[in-house]
MIBAVEX-521769 format. One record per residue (C-alpha): residue number from 1; residue in three letters; chain; x, y, z. Coordinates in steps of 0.1 Angstrom, whole numbers. Each point is the difference from the previous one (the first is absolute). Layout:
<rec seq="NUM" type="ALA" mol="A" x="X" y="Y" z="Z"/>
...
//
This chain:
<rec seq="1" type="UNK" mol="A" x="-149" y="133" z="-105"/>
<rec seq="2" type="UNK" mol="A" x="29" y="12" z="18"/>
<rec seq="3" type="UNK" mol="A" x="35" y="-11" z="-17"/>
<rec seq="4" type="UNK" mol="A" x="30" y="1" z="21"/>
<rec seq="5" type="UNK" mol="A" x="36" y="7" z="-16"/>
<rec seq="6" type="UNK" mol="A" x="31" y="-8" z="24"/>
<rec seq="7" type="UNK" mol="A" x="36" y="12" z="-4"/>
<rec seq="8" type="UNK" mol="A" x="32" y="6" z="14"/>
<rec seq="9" type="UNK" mol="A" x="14" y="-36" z="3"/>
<rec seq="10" type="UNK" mol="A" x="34" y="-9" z="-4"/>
<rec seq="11" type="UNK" mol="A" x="31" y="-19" z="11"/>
<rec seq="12" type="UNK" mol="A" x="21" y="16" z="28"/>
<rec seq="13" type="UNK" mol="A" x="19" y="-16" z="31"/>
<rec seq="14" type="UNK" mol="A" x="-6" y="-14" z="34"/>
<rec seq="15" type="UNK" mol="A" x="-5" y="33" z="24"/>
<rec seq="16" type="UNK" mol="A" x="-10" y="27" z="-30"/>
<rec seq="17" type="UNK" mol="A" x="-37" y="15" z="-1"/>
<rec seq="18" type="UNK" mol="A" x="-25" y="2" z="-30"/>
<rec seq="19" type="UNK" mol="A" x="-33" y="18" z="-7"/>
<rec seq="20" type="UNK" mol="A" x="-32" y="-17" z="-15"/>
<rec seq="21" type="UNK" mol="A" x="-23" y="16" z="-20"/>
<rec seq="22" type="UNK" mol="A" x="-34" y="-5" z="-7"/>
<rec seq="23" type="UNK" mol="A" x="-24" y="21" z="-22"/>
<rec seq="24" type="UNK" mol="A" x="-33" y="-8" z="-3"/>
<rec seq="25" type="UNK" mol="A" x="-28" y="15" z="-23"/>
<rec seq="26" type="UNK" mol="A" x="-32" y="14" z="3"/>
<rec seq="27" type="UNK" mol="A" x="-9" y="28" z="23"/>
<rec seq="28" type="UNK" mol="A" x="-15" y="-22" z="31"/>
<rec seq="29" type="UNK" mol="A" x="33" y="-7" z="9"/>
<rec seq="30" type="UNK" mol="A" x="-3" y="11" z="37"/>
<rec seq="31" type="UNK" mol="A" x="-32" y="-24" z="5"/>
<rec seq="32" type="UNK" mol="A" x="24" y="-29" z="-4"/>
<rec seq="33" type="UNK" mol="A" x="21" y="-21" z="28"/>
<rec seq="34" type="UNK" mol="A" x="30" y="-2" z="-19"/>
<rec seq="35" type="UNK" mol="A" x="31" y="-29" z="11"/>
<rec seq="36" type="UNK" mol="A" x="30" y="-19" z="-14"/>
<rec seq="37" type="UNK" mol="A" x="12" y="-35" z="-5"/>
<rec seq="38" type="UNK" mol="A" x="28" y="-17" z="-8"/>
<rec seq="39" type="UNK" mol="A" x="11" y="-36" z="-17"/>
<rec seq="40" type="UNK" mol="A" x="27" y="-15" z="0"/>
<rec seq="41" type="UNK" mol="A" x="9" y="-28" z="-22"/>
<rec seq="42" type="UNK" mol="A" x="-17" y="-32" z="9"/>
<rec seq="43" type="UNK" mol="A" x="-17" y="19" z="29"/>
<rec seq="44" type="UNK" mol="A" x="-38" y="12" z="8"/>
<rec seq="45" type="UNK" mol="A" x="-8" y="31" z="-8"/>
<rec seq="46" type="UNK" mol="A" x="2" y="15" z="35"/>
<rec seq="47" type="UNK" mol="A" x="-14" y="34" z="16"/>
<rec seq="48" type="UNK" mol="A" x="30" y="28" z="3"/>
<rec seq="49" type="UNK" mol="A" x="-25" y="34" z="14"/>
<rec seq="50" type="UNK" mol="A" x="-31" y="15" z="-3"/>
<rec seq="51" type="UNK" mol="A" x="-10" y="37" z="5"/>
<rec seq="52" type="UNK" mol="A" x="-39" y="13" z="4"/>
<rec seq="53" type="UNK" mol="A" x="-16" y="23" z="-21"/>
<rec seq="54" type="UNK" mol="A" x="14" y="32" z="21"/>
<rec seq="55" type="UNK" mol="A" x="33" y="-12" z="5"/>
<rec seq="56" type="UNK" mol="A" x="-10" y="-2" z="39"/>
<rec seq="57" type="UNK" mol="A" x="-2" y="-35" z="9"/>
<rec seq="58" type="UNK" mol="A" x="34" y="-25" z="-12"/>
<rec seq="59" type="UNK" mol="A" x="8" y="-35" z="2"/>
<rec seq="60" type="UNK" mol="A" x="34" y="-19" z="-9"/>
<rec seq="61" type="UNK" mol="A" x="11" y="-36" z="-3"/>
<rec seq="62" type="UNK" mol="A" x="21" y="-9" z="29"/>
<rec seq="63" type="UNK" mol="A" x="28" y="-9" z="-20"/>
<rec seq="64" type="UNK" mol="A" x="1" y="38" z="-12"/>
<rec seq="65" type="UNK" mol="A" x="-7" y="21" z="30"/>
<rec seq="66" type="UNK" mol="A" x="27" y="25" z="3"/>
<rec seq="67" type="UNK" mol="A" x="14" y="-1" z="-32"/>
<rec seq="68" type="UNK" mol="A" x="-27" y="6" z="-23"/>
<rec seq="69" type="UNK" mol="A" x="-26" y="32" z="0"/>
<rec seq="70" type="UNK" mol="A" x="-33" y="1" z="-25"/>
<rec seq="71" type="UNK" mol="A" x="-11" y="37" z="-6"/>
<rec seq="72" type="UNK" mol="A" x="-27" y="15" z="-23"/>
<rec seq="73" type="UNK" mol="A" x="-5" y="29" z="-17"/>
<rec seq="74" type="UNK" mol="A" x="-39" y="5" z="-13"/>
<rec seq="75" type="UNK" mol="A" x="5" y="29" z="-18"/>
<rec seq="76" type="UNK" mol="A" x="26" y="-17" z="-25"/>
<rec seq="77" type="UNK" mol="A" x="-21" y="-37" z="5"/>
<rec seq="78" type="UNK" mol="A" x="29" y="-15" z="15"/>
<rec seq="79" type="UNK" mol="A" x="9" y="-24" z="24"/>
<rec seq="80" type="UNK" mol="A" x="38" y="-6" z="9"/>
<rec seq="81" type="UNK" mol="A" x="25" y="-22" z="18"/>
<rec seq="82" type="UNK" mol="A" x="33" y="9" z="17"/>
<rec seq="83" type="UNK" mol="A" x="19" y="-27" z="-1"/>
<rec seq="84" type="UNK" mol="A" x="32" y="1" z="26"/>
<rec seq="85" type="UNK" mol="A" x="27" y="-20" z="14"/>
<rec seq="86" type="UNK" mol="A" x="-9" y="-25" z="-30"/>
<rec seq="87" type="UNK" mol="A" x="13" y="-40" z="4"/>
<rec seq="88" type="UNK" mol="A" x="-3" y="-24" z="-22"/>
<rec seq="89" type="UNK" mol="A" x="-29" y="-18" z="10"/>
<rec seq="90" type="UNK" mol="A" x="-17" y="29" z="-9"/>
<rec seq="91" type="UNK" mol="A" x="5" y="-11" z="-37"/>
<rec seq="92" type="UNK" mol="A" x="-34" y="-2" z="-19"/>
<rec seq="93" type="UNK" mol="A" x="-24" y="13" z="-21"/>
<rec seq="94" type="UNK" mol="A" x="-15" y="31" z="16"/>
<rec seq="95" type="UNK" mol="A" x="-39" y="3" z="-9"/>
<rec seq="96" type="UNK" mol="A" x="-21" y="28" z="10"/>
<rec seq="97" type="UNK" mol="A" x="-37" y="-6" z="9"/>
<rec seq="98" type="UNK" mol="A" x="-34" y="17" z="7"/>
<rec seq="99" type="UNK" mol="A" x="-35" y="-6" z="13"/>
<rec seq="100" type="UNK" mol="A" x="-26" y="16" z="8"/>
<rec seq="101" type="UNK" mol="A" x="-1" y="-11" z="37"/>
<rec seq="102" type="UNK" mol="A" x="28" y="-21" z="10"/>
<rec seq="103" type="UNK" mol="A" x="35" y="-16" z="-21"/>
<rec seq="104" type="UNK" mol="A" x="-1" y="-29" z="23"/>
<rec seq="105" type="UNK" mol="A" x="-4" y="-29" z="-5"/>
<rec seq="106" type="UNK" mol="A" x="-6" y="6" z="-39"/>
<rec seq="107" type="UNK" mol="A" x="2" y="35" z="-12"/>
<rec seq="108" type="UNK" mol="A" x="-26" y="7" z="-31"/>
<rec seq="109" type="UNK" mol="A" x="20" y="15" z="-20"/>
<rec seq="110" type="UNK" mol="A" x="41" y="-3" z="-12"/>
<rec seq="111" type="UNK" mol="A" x="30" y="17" z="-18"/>
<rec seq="112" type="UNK" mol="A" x="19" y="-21" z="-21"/>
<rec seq="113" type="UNK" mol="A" x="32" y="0" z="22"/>
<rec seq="114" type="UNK" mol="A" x="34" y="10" z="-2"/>
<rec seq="115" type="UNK" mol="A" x="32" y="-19" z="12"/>
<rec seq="116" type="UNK" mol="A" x="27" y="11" z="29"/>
<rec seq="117" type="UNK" mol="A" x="28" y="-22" z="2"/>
<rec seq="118" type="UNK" mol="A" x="24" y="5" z="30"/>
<rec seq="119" type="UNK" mol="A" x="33" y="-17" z="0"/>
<rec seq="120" type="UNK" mol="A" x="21" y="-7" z="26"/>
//
């Protein structure tokens, strides 16, 4: 089944940007809602964005709207997130996430993670 691969994580300060990756496998790619989540330490996992099949309809967690942008590219099987004006309770593990219909509230399938650590 599909296998998700996130990268890009890192440490940088209060106000910088970062970009998420996510490549996923297989050639079916574009049938899937694709989405991210993030945890932070002793937190719920908690829903970050989501982005349909086409790219055409997008959702973001309140706490993000205006700062952060999810993209994807079908052609390279990748979905991405533009991460801007970073604080640090943005600190978590970042996990991408797909499904064939919806990422909410349980996505079917997830990448392993990767960490972004913002300090202050």
């Amino acid at each position: 089944q599909v296998q998700l691969v996130e990268s890009g994580g890192g440490l940088v300060q209060a106000g910088d940007s970062l970009r998420l990756s996510c490549a996923a496998s297989g050639r079916t790619f574009s049938t899937y809602v694709m989405g991210w989540f993030r945890q932070a330490p002793g937190k719920e996992r908690e829903f970050v964005a989501t982005i349909s099949e086409g790219g055409g309809v997008i959702d973001y967690a309140d706490s993000v709207k205006g700062r952060f942008t999810i993209s994807r590219d079908n052609a390279k099987n990748t979905v991405y997130l533009q991460m801007n004006s970073l604080k640090p309770e943005d600190t978590a593990v970042y996990y991408c996430a797909a499904d064939y219909v919806k990422v909410r509230p349980k996505p079917r399938y997830w990448g392993q993670g990767t960490q972004v650590t913002v300090s202050s």
